[in-house]
N, C-alpha and C positions, 0 to 999 in steps of 0.2 A: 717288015718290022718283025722282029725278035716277041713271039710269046710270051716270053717269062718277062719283058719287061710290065705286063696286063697282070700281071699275077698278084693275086689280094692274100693281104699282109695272114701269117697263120695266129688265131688267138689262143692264150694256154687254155687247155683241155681244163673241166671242171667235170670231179667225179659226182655220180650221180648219185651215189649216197648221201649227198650235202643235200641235193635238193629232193630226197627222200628227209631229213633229218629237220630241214626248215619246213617243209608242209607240215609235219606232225605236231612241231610247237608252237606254230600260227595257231593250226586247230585245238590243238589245248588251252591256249590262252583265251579262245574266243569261248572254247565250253565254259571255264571258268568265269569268265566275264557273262554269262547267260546262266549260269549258276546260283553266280554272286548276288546275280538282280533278283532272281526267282527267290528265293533264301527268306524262313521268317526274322531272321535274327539281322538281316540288310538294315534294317532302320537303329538300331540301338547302339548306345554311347556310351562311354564308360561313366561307371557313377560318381557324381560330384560329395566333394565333402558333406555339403551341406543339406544333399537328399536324404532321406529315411533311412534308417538302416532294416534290411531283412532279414530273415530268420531263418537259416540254414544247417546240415546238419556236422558243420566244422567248428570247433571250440579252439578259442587261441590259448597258444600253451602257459600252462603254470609259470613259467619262468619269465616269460615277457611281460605276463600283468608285473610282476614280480620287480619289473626293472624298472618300472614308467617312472616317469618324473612326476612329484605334487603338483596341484593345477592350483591356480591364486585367483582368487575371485574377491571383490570389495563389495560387498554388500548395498543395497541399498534399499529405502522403506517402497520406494513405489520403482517397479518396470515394467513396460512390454515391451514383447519379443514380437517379431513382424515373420510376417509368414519370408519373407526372402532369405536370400543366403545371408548373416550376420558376419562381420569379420572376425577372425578369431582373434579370440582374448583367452589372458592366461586367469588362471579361479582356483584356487584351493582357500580349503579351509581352515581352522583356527591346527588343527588335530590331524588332517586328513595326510594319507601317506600312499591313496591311491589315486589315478586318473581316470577318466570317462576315454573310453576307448571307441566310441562312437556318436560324432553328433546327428544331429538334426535341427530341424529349422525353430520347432514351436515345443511350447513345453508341454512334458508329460501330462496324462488326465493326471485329474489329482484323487481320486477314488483306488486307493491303494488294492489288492488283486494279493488273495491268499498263496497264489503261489508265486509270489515275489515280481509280475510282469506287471507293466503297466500300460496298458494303449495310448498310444499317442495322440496327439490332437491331428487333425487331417489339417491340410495347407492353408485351407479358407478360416479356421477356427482361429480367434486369438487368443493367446496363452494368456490367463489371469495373472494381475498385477502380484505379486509373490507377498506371503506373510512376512511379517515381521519376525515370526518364531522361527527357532532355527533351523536351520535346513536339513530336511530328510537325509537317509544315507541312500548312497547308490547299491542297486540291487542286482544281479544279473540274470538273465535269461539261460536259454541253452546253451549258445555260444558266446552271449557275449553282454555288455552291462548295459542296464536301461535305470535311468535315475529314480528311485522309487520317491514319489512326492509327498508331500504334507498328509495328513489325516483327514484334512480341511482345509476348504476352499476359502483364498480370504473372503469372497464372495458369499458363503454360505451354503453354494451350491456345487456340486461332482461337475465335473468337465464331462460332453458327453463323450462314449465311446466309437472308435472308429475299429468296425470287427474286422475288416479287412484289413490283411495285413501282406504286403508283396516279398516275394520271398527273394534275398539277394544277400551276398557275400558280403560282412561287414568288413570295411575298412582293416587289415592287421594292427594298423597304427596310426595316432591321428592326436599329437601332442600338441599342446593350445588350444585345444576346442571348449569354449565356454559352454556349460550350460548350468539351468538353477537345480537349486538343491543335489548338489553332488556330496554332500557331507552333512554327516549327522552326527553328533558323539563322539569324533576324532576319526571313525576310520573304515572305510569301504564294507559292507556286508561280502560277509564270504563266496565264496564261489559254488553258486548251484548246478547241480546238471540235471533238476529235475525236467521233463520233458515240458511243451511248451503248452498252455492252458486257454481253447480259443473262449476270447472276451464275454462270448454270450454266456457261456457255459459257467461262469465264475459267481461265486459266494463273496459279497463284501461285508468287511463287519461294520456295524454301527457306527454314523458319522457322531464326531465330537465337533463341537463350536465354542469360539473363544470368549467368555462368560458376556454379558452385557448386562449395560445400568438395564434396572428395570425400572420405567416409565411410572412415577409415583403422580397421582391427582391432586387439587390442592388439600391443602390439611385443613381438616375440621377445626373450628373456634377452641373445641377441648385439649388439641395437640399444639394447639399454637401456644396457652396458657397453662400447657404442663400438666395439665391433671390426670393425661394417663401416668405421671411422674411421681405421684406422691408419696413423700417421706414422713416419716414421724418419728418425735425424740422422747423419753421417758426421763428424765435423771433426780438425782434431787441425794441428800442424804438423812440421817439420825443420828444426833448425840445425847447422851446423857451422862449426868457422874452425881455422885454422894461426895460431901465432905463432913465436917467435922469443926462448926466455927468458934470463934472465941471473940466474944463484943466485948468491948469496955467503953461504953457511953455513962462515962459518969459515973451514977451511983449503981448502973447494973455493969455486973461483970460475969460474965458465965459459958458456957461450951454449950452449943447448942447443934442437931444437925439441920442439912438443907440439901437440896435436890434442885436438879435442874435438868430440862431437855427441851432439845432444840431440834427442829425436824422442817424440811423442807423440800417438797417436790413438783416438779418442773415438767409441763409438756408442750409439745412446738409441732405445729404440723405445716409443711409447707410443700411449694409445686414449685416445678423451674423451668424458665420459659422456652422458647427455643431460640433466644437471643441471650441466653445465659442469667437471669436475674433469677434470684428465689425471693418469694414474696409467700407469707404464710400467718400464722395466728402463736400469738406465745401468751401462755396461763402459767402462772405459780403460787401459787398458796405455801402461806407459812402457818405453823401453829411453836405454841413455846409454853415452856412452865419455870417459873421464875418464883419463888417464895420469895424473897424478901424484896423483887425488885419489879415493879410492869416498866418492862422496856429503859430506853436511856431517858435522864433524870425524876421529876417529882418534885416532892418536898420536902425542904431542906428544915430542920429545926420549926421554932413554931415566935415568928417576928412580926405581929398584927402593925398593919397599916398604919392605925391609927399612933403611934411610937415612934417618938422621933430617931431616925438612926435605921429605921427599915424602909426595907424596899415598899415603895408607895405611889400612888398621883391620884391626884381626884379629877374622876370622870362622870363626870353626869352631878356632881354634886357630891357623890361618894368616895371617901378614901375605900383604893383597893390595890391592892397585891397585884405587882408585875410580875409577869413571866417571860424570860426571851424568847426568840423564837429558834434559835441554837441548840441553847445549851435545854432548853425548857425545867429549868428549875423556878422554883416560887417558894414563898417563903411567908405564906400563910393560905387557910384554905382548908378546901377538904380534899383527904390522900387519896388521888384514882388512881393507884397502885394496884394491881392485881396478881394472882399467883398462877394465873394460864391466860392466854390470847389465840385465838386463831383468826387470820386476816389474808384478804386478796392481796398481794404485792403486786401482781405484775400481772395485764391484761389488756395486750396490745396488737397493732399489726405492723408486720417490717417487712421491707423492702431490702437486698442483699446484694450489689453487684463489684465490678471492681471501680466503680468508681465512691465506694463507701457504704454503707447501710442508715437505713431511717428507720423512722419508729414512729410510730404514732399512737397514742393512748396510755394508760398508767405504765408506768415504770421507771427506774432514776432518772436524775440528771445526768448532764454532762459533766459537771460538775464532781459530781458523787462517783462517777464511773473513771475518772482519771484521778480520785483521791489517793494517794499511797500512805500506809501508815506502816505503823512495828512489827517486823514479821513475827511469827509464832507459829508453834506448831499444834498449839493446844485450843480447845474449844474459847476458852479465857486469854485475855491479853492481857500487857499493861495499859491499854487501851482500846477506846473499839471496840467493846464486848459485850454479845448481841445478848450474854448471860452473866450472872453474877453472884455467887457465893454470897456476897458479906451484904451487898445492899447498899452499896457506899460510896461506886462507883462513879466516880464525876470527868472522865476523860474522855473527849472526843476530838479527834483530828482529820476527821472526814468533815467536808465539805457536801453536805445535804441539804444543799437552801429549797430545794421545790419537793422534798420526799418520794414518796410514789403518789404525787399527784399526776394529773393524766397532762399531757404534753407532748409538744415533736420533737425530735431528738434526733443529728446527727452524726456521725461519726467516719471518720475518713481512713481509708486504709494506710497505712504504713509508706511515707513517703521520702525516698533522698537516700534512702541507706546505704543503696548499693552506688550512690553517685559519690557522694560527701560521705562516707563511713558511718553515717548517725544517722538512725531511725527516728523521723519524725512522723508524731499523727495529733492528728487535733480534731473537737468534739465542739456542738454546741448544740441548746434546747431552747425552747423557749415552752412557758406553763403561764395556762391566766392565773392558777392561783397554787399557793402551796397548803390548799387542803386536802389531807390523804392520813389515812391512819393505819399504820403496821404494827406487828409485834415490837417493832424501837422507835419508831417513829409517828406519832402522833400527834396532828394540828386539825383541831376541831373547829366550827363556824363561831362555837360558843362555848367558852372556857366554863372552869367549873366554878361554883357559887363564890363571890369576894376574891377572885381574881380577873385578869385582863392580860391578852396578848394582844403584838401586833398583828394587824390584817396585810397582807403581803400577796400583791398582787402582780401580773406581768414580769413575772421572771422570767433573768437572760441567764445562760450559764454559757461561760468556754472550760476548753480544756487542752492543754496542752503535754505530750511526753514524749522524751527524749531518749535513746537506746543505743549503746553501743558495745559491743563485746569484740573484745580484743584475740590477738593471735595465742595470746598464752593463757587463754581461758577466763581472763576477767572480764564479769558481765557490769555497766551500770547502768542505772537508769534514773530519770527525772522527772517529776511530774509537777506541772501547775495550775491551779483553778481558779476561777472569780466567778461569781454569781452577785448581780443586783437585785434588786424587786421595790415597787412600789407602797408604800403603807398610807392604805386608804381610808380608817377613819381619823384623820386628821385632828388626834390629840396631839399634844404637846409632849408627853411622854414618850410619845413613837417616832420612828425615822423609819428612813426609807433603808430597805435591810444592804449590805455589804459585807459581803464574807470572801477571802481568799486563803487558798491553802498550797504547800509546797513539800515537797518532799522527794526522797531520794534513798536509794536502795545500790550496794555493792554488794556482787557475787563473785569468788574465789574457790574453786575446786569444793568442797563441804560444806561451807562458809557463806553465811549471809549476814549482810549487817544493815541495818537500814532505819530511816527517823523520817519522821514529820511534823508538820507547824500551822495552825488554823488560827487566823483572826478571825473575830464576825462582831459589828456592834448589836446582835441579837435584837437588830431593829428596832432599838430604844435609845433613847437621845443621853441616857446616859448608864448603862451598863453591859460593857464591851465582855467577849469572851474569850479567852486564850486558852488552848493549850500546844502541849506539843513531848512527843516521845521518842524512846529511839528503842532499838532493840535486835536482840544478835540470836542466830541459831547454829548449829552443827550437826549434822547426820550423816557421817562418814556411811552407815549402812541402811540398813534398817531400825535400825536404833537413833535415836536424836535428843540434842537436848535443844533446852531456848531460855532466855532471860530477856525480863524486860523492864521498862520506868518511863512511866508515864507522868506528865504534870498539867493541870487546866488552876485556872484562876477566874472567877467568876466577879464582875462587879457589879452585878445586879441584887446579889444574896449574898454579897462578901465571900465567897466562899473559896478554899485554897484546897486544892487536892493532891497527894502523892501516893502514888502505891507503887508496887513489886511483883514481880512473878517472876520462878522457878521452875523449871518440870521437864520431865522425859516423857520419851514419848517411842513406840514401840509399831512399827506397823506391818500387817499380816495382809497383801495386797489389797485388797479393799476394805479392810478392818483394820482401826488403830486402837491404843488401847496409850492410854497417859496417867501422871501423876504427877503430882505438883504443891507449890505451896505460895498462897497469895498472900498479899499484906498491906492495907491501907488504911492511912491517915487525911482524917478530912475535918476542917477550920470553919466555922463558919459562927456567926453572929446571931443572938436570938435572945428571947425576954423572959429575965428567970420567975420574974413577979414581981420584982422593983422595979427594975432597968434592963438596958441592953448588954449583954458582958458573951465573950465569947465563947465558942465552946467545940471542946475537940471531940471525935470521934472515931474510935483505933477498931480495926477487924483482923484478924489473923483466920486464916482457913488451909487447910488441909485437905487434900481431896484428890480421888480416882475418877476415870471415867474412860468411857470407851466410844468408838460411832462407826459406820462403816457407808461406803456411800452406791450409791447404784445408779 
């Protein structure tokens, strides 16, 4: 057999630099691989968004903060933040033009750090529920921004500090990352590079908190009824004037002069509760000087009882001289006319809230207080007038059936106006009796010697007035009253008293014009009392004038009354200063020494005067 057919196959030559060249990178890889293992840095991972950021000595550049996009945030009054990774949400502010360039999981302390750094809360801590004020601005560190927080914790209390701080590469870029208070005042705090300030070592300024009620105990009996509240009122004014009269009673005719003053002052001390009522004391005293007249009416001529044709009834066996209880004239008697009076008017207690005021003890009716009569500017009217020149005076058209006897009294505020355009208010009183005596008004238990009034007991009064002013300046207004009473010594000459009165008042830019009208049978079964006046003023400025006419008819004394009045008037803010001219005729019936025959009696007066009120 042939050798070469045994012959094993030749394999291609491999150079031996190849497997010099494979040993060398086996053993390389396996150094490395035993390296890698050995190596401190073997375990670590890259860092997540949502881990801490560190504090390093790389600052990102000017021109990137520069480019970020706004971050949008929605506010809300209450969140926590959980220690885990949050997903990112987008957050800017109302203003804000810059982005948080680095998150983290939990929110900042809230104990702000003089040199703009803030420590963060460590993982386990949770971030306090965020104020409701507005959000701090973001602040930066060395390299990069850390959101500087509130002043105050809503809590009350600083978040504690975590001093440890790991140091590590913040993120270059990290758009959408939510977190709180990134804006404050529209826009990113500037870029600091002061050096990084560790936590222990730092100065905080004084915490502020957001105000609270303070916790009040209850309130003393003296705060509940106001009287740490109390108010007090002084007011009241003074008139007086001279004139110059001229009587023609018959057979005397002559010029004679007269003086008058009238003065009145008023004080109220009251407390207010803490449910809104004032409830307090009111005093007012008047005094007056009056020569020819004490207060409204007297006596009229000299017509004895006994005489057929005068006012009369026999009581007890005696003829004697009636007086109403109205108009209080008589017509025989002795004159309690006086030339000065001074009297309590009004001394009561009241009650004030919005649902109306009361009163209790002397002072008007209700009656009296919604009477409207003739306006005037002067101390004198043609009616109504607390004072009198001539003596002669016989007009009244107020409604004062209970005087300043003591009584309850109430009165309602102002009702409907703003519903129906008309101001409505309505009053009532009730008085056991109408004995009370003022400088005009006087009813005594016990008239004066050979006279007799009725006794008038259990007085009602209402009152009612009406108000409306128009878009072009016109004011008007309405007023009506009724007052009854009982007359309880059960003669035959008396009745039970009935008085009502009406009247109405138009205003026009300067312009007032206005009238009123009083029935009353003066509580005797047969002498009724009327009257009624009207009366205009003007005071374009400080300057004014007034005119007026008044009429009463009396048929208890026959008597017929009409007078006049003129006068300007001039006022210097609390001081007025007037002048005028009066003029009345008055009718009445009386016994010349035969018979009964009539007889007139004329006053003309002239007169100055001035008052000022405080």
């Amino acid at each position: 057999m042939n050798d070469s057919a045994f012959t094993k196959p030749v394999s291609p030559s491999i150079p031996k630099t190849s497997y010099v060249l494979g040993s060398v990178i086996v053993i390389a890889l396996g150094s490395m691989t035993i390296a890698s293992a050995q190596s401190p840095f073997a375990n670590q991972k890259k860092q997540q968004a949502w881990e801490l950021p560190q504090n390093t000595q790389t600052q990102s550049p000017p021109q990137q903060r520069a480019t970020q996009q706004p971050i949008t945030q929605t506010p809300t009054t209450t969140q926590s933040y959980p220690s885990a990774a949050p997903a990112a949400t987008s957050y800017s502010g109302p203003y804000s033009s810059q982005q948080a360039s680095q998150p983290y999981t939990s929110q900042p302390n809230t104990t702000p750090s003089q040199s703009g750094y803030a420590s963060p809360l460590t993982s386990q801590q949770t971030a306090p529920t965020p104020p409701r004020a507005t959000s701090p601005k973001a602040t930066p560190t060395s390299n990069y921004y850390y959101p500087q927080p509130s002043s105050s914790s809503p809590t009350g209390q600083s978040a504690p500090l975590n001093n440890s701080v790991p140091q590590n590469n913040a993120p270059q870029n990290n758009n959408g990352v939510y977190y709180y208070g990134g804006q404050s005042g529209g826009h990113a705090a500037p870029y600091s590079n002061s050096p990084y300030q560790p936590a222990s070592t730092q100065t905080y300024p004084a915490q502020t908190y957001p105000p609270q009620a303070t916790r009040q105990g209850p309130k003393s009996w003296k705060e509940k009824l106001g009287l740490d509240r109390i108010s007090t009122v002084f007011r009241g004014f003074v008139k007086g004037g001279v004139g110059a009269v001229h009587q023609d009673t018959g057979a005397d005719s002559d010029w004679d002069d007269a003086y008058i003053g009238d003065a009145k002052a008023e004080f109220e001390i009251s407390a207010i509760t803490d449910s809104g009522y004032e409830y307090g004391v009111n005093l007012e005293g008047r005094a007056q000087y009056d020569k020819n007249r004490r207060g409204f009416g007297g006596r009229v001529t000299d017509c004895p009882p006994t005489e057929l044709g005068c006012s009369s009834a026999v009581i007890e066996g005696t003829p004697t001289a009636l007086r109403g209880h109205t108009s209080r004239f008589y017509s025989f008697g002795v004159d309690d006319a006086k030339e000065s009076e001074l009297a309590l008017e009004s001394a009561h207690l009241f009650l004030r809230s919005a649902y109306g005021d009361f009163t209790i003890g002397r002072d008007d009716g209700a009656a009296y207080l919604f009477s409207l009569g003739a306006p005037s500017l002067l101390a004198i009217g043609a009616s109504n007038s607390s004072t009198d020149y001539t003596g002669l005076d016989g007009v009244k058209t107020v409604n004062d059936a209970s005087g300043f006897s003591e009584k309850i009294t109430y009165t309602s505020p102002r009702l409907l106006g703003d519903t129906v355009g008309v101001g409505v208010q309505i009053g009532g009183s009730y008085a056991l009796n109408a004995r009370a005596c003022g400088v005009d008004y006087c009813v005594k238990a016990t008239d004066v010697v050979g006279t007799a009034s009725p006794d008038i007991e259990d007085i009602f009064e209402v009152g009612l007035a009406l108000d409306r002013t128009f878009t072009n300046g016109l004011k008007m207004e309405a007023t009506a009253t009724y007052a009854v009473g009982s007359e309880q010594s059960g003669y035959d000459a008396f009745d039970d008293l009935k008085s009502y009165n009406v009247g109405a008042e138009v205003s026009w830019m300067d312009v007032t014009l206005g009238g009123s009208f009083l029935q009353s049978n003066n509580g005797l079964a047969n002498g009724d009392y009327q009257a009624w006046d009207i009366g205009a003023t003007w005071k374009p400025s400080a300057l004014g004038f007034t005119l007026g006419y008044g009429h009463a008819k009396d048929e208890n004394v026959s008597l017929l009354s009409d007078q006049f009045l003129a006068g300007i008037s001039y006022d210097f803010d609390k001081f007025t200063l007037g002048a005028g001219a009066q003029y009345i005729e008055r009718e009445t019936y009386g016994f010349d020494g035969t018979a009964i025959a009539p007889s007139t009696d004329k006053a003309t007066a002239l007169f100055v005067e001035g008052g000022f009120k405080f």
